[in-house]
C-alpha positions as CSV (number, residue, x, y, z in Angstrom):
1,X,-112.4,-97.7,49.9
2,X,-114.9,-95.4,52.2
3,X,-118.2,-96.7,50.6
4,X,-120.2,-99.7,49.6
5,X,-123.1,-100.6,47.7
6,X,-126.6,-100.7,48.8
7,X,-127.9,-103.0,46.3
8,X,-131.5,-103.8,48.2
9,X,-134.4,-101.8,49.6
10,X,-133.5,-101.1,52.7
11,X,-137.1,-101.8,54.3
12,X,-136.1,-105.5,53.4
13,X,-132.8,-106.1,53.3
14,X,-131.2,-109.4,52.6
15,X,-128.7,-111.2,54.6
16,X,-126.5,-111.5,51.8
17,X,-125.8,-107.1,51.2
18,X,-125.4,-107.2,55.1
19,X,-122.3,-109.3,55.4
20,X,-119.2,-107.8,56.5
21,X,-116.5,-108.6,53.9
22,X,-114.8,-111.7,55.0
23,X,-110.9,-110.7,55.2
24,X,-108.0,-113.0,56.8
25,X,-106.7,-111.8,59.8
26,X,-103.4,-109.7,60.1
27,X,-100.3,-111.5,61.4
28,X,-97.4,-109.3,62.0
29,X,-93.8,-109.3,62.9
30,X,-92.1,-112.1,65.4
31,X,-93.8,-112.8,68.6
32,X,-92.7,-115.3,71.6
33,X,-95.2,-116.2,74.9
34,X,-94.3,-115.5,78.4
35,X,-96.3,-116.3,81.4
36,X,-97.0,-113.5,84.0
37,X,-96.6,-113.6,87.9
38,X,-95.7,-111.0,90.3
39,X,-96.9,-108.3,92.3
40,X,-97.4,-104.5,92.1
41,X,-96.4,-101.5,93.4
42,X,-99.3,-98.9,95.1
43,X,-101.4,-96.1,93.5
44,X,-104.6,-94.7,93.1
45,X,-107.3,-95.6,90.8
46,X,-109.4,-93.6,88.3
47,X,-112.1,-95.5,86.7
48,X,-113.0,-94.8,83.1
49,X,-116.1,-92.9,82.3
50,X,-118.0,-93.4,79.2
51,X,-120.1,-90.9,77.6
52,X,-124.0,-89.9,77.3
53,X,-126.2,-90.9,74.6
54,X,-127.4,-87.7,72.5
55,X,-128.8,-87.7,69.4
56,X,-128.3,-90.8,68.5
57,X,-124.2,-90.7,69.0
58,X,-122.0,-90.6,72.7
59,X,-122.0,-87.2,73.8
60,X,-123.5,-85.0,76.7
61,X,-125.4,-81.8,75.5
62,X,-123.4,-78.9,75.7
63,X,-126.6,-76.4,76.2
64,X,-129.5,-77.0,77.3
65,X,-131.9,-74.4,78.5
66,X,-135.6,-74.5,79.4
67,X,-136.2,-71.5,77.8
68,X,-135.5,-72.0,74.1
69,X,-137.0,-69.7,71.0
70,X,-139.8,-72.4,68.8
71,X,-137.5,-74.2,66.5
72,X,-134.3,-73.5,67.7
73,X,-131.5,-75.3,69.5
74,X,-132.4,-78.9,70.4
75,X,-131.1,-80.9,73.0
76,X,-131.4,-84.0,71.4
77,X,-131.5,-82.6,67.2
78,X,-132.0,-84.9,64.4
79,X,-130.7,-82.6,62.5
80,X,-132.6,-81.0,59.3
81,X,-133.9,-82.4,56.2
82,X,-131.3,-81.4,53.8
83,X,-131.4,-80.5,50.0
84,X,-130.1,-82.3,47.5
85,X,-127.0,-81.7,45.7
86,X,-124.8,-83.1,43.2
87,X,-120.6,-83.5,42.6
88,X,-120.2,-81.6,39.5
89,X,-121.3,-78.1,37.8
90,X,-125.4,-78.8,37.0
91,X,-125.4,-75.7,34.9
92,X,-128.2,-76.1,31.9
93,X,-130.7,-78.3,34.8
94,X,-133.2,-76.9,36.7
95,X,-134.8,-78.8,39.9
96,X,-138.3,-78.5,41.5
97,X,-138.4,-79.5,45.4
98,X,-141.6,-81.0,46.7
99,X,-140.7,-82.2,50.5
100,X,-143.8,-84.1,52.3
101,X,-143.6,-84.8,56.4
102,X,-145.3,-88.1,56.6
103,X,-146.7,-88.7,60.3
104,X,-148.0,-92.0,59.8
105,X,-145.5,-93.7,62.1
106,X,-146.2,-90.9,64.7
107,X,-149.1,-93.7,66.5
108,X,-150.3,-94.4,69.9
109,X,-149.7,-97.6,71.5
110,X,-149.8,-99.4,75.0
111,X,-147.2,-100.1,77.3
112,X,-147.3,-101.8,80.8
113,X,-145.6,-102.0,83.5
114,X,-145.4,-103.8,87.2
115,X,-145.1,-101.6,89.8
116,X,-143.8,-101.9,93.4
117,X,-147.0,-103.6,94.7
118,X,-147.4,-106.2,91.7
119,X,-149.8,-104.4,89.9
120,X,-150.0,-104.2,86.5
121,X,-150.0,-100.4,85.4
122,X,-151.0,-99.3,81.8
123,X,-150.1,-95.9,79.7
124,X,-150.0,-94.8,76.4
125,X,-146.9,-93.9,74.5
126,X,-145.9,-92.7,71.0
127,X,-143.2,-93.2,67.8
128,X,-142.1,-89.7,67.7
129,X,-141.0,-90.3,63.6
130,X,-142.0,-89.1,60.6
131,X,-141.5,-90.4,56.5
132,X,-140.1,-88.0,54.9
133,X,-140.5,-88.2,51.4
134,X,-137.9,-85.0,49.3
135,X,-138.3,-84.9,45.2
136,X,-137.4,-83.3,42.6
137,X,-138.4,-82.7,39.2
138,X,-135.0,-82.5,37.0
139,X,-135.5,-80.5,33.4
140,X,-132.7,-80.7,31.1
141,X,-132.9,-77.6,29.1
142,X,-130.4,-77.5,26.7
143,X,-129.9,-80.0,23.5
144,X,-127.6,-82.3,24.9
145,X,-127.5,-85.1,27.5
146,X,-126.7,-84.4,30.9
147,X,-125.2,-86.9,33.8
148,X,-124.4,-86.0,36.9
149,X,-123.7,-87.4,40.6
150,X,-126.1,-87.0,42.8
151,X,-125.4,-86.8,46.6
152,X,-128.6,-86.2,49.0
153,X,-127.4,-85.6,52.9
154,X,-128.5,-87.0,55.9
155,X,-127.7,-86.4,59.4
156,X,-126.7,-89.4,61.3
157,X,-123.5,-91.5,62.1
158,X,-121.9,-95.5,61.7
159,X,-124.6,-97.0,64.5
160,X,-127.5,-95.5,62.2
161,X,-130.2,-98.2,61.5
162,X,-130.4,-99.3,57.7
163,X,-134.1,-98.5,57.8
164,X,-133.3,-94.5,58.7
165,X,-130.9,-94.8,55.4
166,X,-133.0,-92.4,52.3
167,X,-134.4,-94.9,49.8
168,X,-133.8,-93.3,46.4
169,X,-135.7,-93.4,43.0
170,X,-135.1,-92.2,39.9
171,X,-138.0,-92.4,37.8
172,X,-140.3,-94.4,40.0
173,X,-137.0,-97.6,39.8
174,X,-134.5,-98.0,42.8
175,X,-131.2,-97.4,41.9
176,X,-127.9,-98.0,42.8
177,X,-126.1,-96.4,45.5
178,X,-123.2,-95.9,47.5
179,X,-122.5,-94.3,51.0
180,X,-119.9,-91.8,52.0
181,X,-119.3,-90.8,55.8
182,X,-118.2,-87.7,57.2
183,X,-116.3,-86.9,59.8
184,X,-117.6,-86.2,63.7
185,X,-120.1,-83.1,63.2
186,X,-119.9,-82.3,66.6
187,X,-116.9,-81.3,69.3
188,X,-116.3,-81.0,72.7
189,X,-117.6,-79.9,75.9
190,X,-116.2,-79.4,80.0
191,X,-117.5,-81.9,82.6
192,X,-120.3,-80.3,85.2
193,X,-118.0,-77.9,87.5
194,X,-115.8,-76.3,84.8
195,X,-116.2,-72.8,85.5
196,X,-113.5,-72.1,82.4
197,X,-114.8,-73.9,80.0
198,X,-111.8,-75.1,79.5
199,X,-112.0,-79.1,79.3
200,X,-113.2,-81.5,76.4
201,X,-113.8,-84.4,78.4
202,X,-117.6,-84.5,76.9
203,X,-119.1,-84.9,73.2
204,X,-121.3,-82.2,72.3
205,X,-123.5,-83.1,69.4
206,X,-124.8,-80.3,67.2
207,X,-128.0,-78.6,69.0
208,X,-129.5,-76.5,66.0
209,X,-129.3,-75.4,61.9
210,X,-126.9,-73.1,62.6
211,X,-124.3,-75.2,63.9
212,X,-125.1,-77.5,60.8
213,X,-125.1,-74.1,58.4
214,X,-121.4,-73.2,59.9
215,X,-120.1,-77.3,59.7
216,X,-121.5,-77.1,55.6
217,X,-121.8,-74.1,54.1
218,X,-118.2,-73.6,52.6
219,X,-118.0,-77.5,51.2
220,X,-114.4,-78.6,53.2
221,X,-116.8,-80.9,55.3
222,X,-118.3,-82.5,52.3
223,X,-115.3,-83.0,50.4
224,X,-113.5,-84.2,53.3
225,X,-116.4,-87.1,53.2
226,X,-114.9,-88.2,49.8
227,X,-111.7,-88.2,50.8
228,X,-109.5,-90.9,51.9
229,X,-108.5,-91.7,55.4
230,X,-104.9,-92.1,56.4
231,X,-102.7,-94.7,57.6
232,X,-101.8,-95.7,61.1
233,X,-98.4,-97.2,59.8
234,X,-96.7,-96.2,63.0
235,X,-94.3,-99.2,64.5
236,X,-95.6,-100.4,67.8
237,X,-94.3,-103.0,70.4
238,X,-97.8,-104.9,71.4
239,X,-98.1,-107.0,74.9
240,X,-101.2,-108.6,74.3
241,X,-102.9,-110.6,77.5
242,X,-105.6,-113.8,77.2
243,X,-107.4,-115.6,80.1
244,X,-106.2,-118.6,81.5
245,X,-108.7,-120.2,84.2
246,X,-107.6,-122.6,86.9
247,X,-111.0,-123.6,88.2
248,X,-114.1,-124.8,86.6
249,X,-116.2,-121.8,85.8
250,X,-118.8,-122.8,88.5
251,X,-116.1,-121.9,90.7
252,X,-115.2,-119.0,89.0
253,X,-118.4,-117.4,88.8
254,X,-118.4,-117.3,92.5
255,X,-115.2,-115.1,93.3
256,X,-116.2,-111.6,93.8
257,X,-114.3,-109.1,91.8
258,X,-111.8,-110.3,90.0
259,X,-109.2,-108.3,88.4
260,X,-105.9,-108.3,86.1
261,X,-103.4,-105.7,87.0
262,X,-100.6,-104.8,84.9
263,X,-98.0,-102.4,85.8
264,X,-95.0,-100.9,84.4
265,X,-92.4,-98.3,83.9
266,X,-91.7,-95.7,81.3
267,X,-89.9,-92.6,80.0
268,X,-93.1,-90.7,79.0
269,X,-91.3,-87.9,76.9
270,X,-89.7,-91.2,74.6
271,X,-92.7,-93.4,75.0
272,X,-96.7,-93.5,74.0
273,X,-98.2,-96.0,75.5
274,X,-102.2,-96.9,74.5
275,X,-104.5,-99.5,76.1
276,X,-107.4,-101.6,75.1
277,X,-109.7,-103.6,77.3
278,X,-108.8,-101.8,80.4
279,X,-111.8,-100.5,82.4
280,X,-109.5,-98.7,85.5
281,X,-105.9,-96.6,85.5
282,X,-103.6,-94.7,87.6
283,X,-100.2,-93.1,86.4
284,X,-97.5,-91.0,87.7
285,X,-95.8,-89.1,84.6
286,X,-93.2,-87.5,86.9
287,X,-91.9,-91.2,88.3
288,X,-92.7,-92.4,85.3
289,X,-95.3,-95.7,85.8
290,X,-98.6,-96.7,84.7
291,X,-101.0,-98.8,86.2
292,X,-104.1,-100.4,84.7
293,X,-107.0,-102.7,85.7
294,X,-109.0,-104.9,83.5
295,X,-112.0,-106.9,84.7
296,X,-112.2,-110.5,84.3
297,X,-115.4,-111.0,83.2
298,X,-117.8,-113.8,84.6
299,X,-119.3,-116.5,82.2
300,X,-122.9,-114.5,82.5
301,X,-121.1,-111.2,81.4
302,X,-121.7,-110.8,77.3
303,X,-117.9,-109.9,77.7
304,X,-116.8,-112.9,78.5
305,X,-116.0,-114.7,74.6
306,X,-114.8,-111.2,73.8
307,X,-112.1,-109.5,76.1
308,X,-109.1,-108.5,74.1
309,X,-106.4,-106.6,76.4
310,X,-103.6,-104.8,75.1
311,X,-101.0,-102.7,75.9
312,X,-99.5,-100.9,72.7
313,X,-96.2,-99.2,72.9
314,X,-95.1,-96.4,70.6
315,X,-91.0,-95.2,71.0
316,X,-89.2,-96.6,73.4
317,X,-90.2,-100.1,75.2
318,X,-91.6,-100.0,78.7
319,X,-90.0,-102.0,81.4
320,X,-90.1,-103.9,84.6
321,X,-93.3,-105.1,83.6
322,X,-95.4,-106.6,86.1
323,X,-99.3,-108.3,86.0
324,X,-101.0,-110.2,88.9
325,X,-104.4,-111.1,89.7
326,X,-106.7,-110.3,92.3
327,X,-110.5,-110.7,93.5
328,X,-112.5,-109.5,96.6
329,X,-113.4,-106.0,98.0
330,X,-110.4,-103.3,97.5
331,X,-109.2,-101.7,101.2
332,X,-108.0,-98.7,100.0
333,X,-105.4,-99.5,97.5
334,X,-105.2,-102.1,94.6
335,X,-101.8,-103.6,95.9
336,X,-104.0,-104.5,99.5
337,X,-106.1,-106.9,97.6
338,X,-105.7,-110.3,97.9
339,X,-104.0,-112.3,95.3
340,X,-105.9,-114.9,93.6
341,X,-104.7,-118.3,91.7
342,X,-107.9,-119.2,89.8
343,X,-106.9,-117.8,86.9
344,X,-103.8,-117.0,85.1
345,X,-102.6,-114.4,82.2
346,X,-101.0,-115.8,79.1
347,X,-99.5,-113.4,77.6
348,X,-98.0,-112.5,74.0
349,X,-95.4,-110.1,73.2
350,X,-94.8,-109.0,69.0
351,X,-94.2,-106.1,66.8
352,X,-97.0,-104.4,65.0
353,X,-98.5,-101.4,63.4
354,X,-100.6,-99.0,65.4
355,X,-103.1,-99.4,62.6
356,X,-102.7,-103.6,62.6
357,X,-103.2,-103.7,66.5
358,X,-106.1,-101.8,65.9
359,X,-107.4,-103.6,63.0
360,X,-107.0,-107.1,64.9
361,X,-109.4,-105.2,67.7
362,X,-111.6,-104.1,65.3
363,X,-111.8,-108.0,63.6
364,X,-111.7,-110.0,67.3
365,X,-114.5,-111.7,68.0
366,X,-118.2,-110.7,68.3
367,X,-117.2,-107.1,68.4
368,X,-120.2,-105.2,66.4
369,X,-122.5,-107.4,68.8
370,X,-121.5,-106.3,71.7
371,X,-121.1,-102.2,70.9
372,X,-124.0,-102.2,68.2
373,X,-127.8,-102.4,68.5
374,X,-129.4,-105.8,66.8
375,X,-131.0,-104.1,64.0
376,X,-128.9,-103.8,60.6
377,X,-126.7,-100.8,61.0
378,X,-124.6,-98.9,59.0
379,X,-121.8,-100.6,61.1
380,X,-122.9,-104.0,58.8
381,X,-122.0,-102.3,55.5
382,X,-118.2,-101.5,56.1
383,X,-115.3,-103.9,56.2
384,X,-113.2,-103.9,59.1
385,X,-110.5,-102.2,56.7
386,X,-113.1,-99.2,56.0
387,X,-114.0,-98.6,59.6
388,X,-110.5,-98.8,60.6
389,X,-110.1,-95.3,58.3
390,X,-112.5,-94.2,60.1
391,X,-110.7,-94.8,63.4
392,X,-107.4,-93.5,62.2
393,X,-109.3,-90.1,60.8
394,X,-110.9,-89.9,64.2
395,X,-107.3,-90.4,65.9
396,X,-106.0,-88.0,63.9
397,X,-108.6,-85.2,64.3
398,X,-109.5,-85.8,68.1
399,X,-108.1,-88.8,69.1
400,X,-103.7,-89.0,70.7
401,X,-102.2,-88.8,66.9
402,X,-103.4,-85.1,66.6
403,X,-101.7,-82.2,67.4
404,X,-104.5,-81.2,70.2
405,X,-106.0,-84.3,71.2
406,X,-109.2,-84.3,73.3
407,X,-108.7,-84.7,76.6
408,X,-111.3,-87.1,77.0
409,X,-109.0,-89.3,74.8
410,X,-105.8,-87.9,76.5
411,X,-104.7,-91.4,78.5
412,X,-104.1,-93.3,75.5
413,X,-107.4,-95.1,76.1
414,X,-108.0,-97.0,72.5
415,X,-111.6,-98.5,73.9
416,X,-113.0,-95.0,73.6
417,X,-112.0,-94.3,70.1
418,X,-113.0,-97.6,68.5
419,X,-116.5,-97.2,69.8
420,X,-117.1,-94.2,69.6
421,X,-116.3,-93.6,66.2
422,X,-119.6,-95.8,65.6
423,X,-121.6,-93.7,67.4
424,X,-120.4,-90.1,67.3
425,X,-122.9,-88.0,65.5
426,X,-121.9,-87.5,61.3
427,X,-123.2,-86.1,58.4
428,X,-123.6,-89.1,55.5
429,X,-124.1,-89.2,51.8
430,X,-125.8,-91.3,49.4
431,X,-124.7,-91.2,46.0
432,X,-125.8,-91.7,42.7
433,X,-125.7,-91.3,38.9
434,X,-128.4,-89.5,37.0
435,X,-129.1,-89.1,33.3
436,X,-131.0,-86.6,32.2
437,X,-132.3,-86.7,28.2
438,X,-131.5,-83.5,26.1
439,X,-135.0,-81.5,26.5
440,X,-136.4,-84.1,29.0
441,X,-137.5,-84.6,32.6
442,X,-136.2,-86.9,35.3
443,X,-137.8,-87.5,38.4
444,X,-135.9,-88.2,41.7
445,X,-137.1,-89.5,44.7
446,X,-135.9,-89.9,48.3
447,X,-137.7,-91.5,51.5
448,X,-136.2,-91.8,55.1
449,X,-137.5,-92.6,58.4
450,X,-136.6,-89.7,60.6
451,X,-136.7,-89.1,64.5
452,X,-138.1,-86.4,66.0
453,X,-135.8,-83.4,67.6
454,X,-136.5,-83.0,71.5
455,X,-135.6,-81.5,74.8
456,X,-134.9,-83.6,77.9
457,X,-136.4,-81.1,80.1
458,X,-137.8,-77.5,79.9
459,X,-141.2,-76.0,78.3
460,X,-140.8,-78.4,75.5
461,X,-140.3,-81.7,77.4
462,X,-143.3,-80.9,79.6
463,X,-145.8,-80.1,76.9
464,X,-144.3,-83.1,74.8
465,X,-143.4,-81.1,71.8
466,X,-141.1,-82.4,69.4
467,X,-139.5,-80.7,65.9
468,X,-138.7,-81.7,62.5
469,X,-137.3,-79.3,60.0
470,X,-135.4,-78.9,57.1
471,X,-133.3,-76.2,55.0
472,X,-133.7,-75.1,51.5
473,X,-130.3,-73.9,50.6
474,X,-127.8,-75.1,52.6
475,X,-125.0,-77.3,51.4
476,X,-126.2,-77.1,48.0
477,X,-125.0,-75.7,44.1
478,X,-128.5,-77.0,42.4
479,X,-130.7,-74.2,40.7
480,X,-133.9,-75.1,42.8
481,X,-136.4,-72.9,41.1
482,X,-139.4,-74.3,43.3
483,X,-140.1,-75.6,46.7
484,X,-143.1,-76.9,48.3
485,X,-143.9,-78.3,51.5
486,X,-146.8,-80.7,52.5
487,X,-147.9,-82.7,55.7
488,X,-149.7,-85.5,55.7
489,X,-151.8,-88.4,57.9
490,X,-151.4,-86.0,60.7
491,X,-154.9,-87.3,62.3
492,X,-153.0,-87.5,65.5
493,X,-150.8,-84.8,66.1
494,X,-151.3,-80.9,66.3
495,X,-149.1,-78.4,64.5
496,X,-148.0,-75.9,68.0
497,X,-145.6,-73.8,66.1
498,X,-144.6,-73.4,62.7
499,X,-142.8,-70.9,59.8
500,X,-144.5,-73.0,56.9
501,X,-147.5,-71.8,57.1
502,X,-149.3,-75.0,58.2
503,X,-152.9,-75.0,59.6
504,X,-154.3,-78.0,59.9
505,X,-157.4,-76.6,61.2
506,X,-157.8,-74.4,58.6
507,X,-157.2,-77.6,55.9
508,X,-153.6,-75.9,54.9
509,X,-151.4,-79.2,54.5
510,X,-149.5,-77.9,51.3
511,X,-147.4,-75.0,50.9
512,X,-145.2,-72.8,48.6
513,X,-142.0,-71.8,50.3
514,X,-140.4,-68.9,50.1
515,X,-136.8,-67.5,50.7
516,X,-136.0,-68.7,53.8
517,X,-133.3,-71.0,54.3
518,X,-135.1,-73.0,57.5
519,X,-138.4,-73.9,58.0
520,X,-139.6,-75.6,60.9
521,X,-142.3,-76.9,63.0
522,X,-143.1,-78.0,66.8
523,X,-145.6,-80.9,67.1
524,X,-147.2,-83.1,70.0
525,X,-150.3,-85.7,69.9
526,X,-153.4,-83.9,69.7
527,X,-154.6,-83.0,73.0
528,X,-157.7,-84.2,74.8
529,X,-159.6,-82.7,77.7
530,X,-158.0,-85.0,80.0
531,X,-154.8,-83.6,79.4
């Protein structure tokens, strides 16, 4: 199922809607324990690089200029405020749109900080969000009841605070909701020195509208959000690896470096091989072997109660497997470190699903802790069996089950996958059923707390000016007859550009929109003369 309830207001949520579904963990096939010791061969070492944070999901920009047009193309885009729409044919309803920036949260503060000499240095900084409040007046003109589903976008992804998710009313009453998520909105971008192009080692959020207008415009992306995710029913051999320590932790806490290193051989045109808690790798796919590292985490590292390691075999079994452990500085080569005893691997060897490997990662331990901010997330209302869909969809589009994987996920490296399906940037749906009386109206009513679009650098960054906007058309198959736009509590901030029409100088907060499909506006904190 690829939505849950959100029963309470979501400015006060209560533990009890925030619980993950408790499910018992899946046991599968026959497994036996074997205890590793050994050496390994040489090779070189590649560490593992995680991606950038942009826009609120992993990813580094794929533009970026300093000399972008008022309105357009974001580095870091929040993406629009988006229409309403609804599931099925709204013929014989009408809809008014009355959309209101609300900058009350856009305040000054004060923030300190020590500097080199001791001192105490003060500055002020800003929330660069806004309330959003987006109504609609619903007329039923014909002579018989009308219900429909109601689905009101919002750009975002699984990491995605609860507060940032649109409170909805219908009638002045909070109703009943569900959430649908779909797929990565973004793609993929070449590392820095790429003169092709070529490479999709990097995410690349969405920078502007029109990368939104060509993700949502025909519908596929919106219906693939309803659909189901697949399976990952594929039959794996899993060698699964747990600490052992030899030496009170004291001790352990004290040896610099220390490492497990598994290696192994395989046929790589009659084996996939994937990995999970490995932060280092080298492979040779002509001599067919694979070496990885995994760090043994310290008792001070928020690791430590939660370091699953896996290596998961798909096709034919690997051999001549090897694992030892080492510690201290590296002198050119893994194999020239010394070998350690403070520690041992116990190890567990069993037959499994891709998806029930995956599933057990997903369900070990503190995960969501350690990959997800403290604050209530979207993350808090999915079972592990919902987010692993998500996985599997995300293995399947970008990830090694599809036909042209990424190469950033190209080694078989399952960490990057699970987590980043969290955070990669999404387009999300709240749901819900509305009734409107032959001959009557219904008001609707949505609120979210949305950040500000920005620029890390270039005209914008310098002058502090940040963007919110929305679209009027886009995505949506209501007849909106009407559409206003307002701003309000805007006491601190100045309007630099806009298509509304704003002037707050002028006392024009409120206006009547016409036929474009995006309006926008660049703001920054009003300016004093000591700026």
């Amino acid at each position: 199922m690829k939505s849950e309830k959100i029963f309470e207001a979501l400015t006060e949520i209560e533990d009890k809607y925030i619980d993950e579904a408790k499910t018992e963990k899946i046991r599968f096939g026959k497994k036996h324990f074997w205890r590793w010791a050994g050496g390994a061969a040489a090779c070189f070492v590649i560490a593992i690089a995680v991606g950038i944070v942009n826009n609120g999901g992993l990813g580094a920009s794929a533009g970026g200029g300093t000399n972008r047009e008022p309105g357009e193309n974001y580095m870091s885009y929040a993406g629009p405020a988006f229409p309403l729409t609804a599931l099925e044919n709204t013929d014989g309803l009408s809809f008014e749109r009355s959309i209101n920036f609300d900058f009350t949260p856009y305040y000054t503060y004060n923030e300190s900080y020590e500097d080199g000499n001791g001192e105490t240095v003060y500055y002020d900084a800003w929330k660069n969000d806004a309330v959003i409040t987006d109504n609609y007046t619903v007329t039923n003109m014909t002579d018989e009841d009308k219900t429909f589903t109601a689905v009101y976008p919002f750009a975002g992804n699984i990491s995605t605070a609860l507060s940032r998710i649109p409170q909805i009313t219908v009638d002045g009453k909070e109703v009943e909701t569900e959430l649908k998520i779909g797929p990565y909105s973004g793609g993929f971008s070449p590392a820095w020195g790429d003169e092709n192009g070529s490479e999709s080692l990097n995410l690349s959020s969405l920078e502007s509208w029109y990368e939104y207008k060509t993700l949502l415009e025909s519908g596929e992306y919106l219906e693939n959000a309803f659909a189901e995710n697949p399976k990952m029913d594929q039959p794996v051999k899993v060698y699964s690896f747990e600490i052992e320590y030899n030496v009170p932790m004291e001790e352990f806490n004290e040896i610099d470096n220390p490492d497990m290193i598994v290696t192994f051989d395989y046929d790589t045109e009659k084996s996939s091989v994937y990995f999970y808690g490995f932060n280092s790798m080298s492979w040779n796919s002509e001599e067919g072997w694979a070496k990885a590292g995994s760090y043994i985490p310290k008792s001070f590292n928020p690791d430590f109660k939660n370091h699953p390691i896996y290596v998961i075999v798909m096709g034919e079994d690997i051999d001549n497997i090897k694992v030892k452990t080492v510690a201290g500085e590296s002198k050119g080569s893994w194999d020239k470190r010394e070998e350690t005893d403070s520690f041992s691997i116990l190890s567990e060897e069993y037959e499994s699903t891709l998806g029930g490997v995956i599933y057990e990662i997903i369900s070990s331990g503190d995960y969501e802790s350690n990959y997800f901010d403290d604050e209530p997330t979207v993350r808090s209302l999915i079972s592990n069996e919902e987010y692993l869909g998500y996985v599997a969809e995300f293995m399947y589009a970008h990830g090694q089950l599809s036909e042209d994987p990424a190469e950033r996920y190209g080694r078989g490296r399952l960490d990057d996958v699970i987590v980043e399906t969290g955070y990669v940037s999404r387009v999300l749906y709240v749901t819900f059923e509305v009734t409107v009386p032959a001959g009557k109206t219904v008001e609707i009513g949505t609120k979210t707390l949305r950040e500000a679009s920005y620029d890390y650098f270039g005209k914008r960054h310098e002058e502090d000016m940040e963007g919110f906007d929305m679209v009027t058309k886009l995505g949506t198959k209501l007849n909106i007859t009407k559409q206003t736009a307002s701003v309000s509590n805007a006491d601190e901030i100045e309007i630099v550009y806009n298509n509304f029409g704003f002037d707050l100088q002028s006392g024009i907060t409120s206006v009547l929109l016409g036929e474009e499909e995006h309006y926008w506006m660049e703001i920054c904190k009003i300016r004093t003369s000591e700026d």
